[in-house]
C-alpha positions as CSV (number, residue, x, y, z in Angstrom):
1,X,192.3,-174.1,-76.4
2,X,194.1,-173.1,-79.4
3,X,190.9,-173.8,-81.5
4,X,188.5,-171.6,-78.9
5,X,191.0,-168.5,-79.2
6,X,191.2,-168.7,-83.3
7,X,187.6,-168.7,-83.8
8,X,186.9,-166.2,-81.4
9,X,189.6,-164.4,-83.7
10,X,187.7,-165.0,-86.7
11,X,184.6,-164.4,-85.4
12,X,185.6,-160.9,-84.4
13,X,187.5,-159.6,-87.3
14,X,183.8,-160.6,-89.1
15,X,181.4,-159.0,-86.5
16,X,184.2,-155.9,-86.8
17,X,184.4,-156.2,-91.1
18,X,180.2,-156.2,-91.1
19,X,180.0,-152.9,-88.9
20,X,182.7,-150.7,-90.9
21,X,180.5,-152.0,-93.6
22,X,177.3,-151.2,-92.1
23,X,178.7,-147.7,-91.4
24,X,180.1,-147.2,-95.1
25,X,176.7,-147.9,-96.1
26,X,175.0,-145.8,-93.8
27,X,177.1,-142.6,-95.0
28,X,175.9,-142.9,-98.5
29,X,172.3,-142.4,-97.7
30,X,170.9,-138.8,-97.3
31,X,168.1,-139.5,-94.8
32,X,170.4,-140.5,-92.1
33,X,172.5,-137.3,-92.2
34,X,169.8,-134.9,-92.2
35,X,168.9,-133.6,-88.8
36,X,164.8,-134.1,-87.9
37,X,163.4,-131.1,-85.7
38,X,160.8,-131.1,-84.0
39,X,159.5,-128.0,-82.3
40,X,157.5,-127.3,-78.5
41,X,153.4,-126.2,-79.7
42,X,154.4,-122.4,-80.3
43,X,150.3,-121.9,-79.8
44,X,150.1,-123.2,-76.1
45,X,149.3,-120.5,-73.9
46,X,152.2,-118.6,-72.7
47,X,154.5,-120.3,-74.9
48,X,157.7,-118.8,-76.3
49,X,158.4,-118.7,-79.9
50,X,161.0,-121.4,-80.8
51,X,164.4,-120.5,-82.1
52,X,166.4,-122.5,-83.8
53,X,170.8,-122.1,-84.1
54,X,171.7,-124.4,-87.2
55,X,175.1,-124.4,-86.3
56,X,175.1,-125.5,-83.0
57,X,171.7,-127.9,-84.4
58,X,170.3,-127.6,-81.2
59,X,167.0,-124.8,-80.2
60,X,168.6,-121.7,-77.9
61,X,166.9,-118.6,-76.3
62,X,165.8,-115.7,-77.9
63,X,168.6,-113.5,-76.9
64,X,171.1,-116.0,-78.7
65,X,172.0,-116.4,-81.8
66,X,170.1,-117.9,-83.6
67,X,169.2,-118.2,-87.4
68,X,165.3,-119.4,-87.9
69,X,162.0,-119.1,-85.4
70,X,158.9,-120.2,-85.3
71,X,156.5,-117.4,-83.7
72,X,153.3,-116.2,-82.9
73,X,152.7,-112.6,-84.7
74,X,149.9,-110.7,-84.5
75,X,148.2,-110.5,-88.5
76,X,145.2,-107.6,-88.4
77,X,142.1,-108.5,-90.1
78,X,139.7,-104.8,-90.0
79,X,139.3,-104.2,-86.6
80,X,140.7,-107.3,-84.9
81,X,143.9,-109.2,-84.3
82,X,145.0,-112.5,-84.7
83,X,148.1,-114.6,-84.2
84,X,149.2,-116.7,-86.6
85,X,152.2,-119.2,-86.6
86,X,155.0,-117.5,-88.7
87,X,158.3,-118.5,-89.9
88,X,160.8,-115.8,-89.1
89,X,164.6,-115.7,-90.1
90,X,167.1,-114.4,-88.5
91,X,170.3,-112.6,-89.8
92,X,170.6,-115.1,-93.1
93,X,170.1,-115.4,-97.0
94,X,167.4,-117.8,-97.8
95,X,165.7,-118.7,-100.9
96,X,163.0,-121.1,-102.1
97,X,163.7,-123.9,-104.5
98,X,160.4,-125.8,-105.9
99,X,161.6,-127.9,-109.2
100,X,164.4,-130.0,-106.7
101,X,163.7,-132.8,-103.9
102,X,165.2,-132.2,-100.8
103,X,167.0,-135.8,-101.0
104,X,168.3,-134.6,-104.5
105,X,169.8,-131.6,-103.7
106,X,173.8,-131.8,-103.1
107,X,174.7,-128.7,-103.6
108,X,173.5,-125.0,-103.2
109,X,172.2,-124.0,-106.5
110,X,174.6,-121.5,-108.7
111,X,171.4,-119.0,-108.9
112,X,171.5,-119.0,-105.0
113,X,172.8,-115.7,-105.2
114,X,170.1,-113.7,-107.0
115,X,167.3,-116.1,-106.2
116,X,167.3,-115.4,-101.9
117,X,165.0,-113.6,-100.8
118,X,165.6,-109.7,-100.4
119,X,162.8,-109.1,-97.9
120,X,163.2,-112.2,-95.6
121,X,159.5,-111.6,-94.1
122,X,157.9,-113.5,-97.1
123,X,158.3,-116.6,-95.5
124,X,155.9,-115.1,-92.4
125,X,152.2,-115.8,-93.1
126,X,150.4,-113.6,-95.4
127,X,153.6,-113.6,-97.5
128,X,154.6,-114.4,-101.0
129,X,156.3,-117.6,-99.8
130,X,154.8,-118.0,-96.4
131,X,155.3,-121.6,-95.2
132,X,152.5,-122.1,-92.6
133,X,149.2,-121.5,-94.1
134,X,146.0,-120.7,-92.7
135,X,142.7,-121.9,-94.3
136,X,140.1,-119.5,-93.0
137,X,137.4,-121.7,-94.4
138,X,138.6,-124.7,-92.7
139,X,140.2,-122.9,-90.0
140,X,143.2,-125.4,-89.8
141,X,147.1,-124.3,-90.2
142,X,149.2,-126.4,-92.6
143,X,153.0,-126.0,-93.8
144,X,152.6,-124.4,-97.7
145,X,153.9,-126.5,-100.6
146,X,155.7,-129.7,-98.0
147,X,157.7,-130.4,-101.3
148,X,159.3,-127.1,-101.5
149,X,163.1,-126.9,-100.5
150,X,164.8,-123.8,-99.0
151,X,168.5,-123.1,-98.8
152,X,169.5,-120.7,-96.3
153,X,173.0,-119.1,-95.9
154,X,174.8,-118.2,-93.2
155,X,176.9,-115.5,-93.3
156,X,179.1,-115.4,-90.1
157,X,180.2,-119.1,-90.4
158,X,179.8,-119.4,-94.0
159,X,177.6,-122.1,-94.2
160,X,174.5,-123.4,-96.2
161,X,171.8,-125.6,-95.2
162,X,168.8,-126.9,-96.6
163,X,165.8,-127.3,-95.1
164,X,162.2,-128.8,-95.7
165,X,159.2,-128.1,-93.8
166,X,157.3,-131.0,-93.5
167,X,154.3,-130.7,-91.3
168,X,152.5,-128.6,-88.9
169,X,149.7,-129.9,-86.4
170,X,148.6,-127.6,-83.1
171,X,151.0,-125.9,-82.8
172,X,153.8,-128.1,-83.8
173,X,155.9,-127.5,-86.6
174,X,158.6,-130.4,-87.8
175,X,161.5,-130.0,-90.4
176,X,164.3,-131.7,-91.5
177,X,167.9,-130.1,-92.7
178,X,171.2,-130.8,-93.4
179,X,174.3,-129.4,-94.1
180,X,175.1,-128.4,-98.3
């Protein structure tokens, strides 16, 4: 009987020792602490835009706060209108960082400050840094530049995140971020 309880014993304290080592392990690797998103098809028929608190990490009405969207603005081309699937920020600093992988990036970069983005609405489409694109020869939507790392500031909780776009399909945008 004695035997039985000390191997159980041992057997424990190295099913225990293997986790906490498992979980050390685990911390040190940037893929696991950065949050996937993936948002509802913004282009469905009555759908709502999709708004996204990175606080909270969790998507929130429209009348919340909340600090990124996804929407559906109408672009004019002559004498008609289109919508197109825009990235729209809300009340933050964001800039664009191409020459750094997400994975890389520890930090927010000590040019943060004069490299954001004074008009915030050249993320949308049509804009300098848009990040959904629209091929009107192919006539398919795609995220701009999938490398391309953004770092977006939050003023009211002092925060930074980064974030990468990575793919867009119908209607369907999905990103990943994490805290800096």
């Amino acid at each position: 009987m004695k035997q039985v309880t000390l191997m159980t014993t041992i057997l424990g304290l190295i099913l225990i020792g293997c986790e906490d080592k498992k979980s050390a392990d685990n911390d040190n690797d940037p893929d696991l602490s950065s949050t996937e998103v993936i948002t509802h098809d913004i282009d469905a028929e009555g759908a709502a835009g999709f708004y996204y608190d990175l606080v909270a990490g969790a998507e929130v009405d429209s009348s919340g706060l909340w600090h990124m969207s996804f929407q559906m603005l109408p672009i004019s081309a002559g004498p008609t209108t289109y919508m197109m699937p825009s990235l729209v920020l809300g009340t933050v600093y964001a800039a664009e960082y191409t020459g750094t992988l997400f994975d890389d990036m520890e930090s927010s970069p000590e040019t943060f400050m004069t490299d954001y983005f004074q008009d915030p609405t050249v993320v949308q489409y049509g804009g300098t840094n848009e990040v959904l694109h629209y091929d009107a020869t192919t006539h398919v939507v795609s995220v701009s530049s999938p490398d391309r790392v953004f770092v977006v500031y939050e003023p009211s909780g002092h925060t930074t995140y980064k974030i990468q776009f990575i793919e867009y399909v119908s209607g369907v945008i999905s990103y990943k971020y994490t805290s800096l």
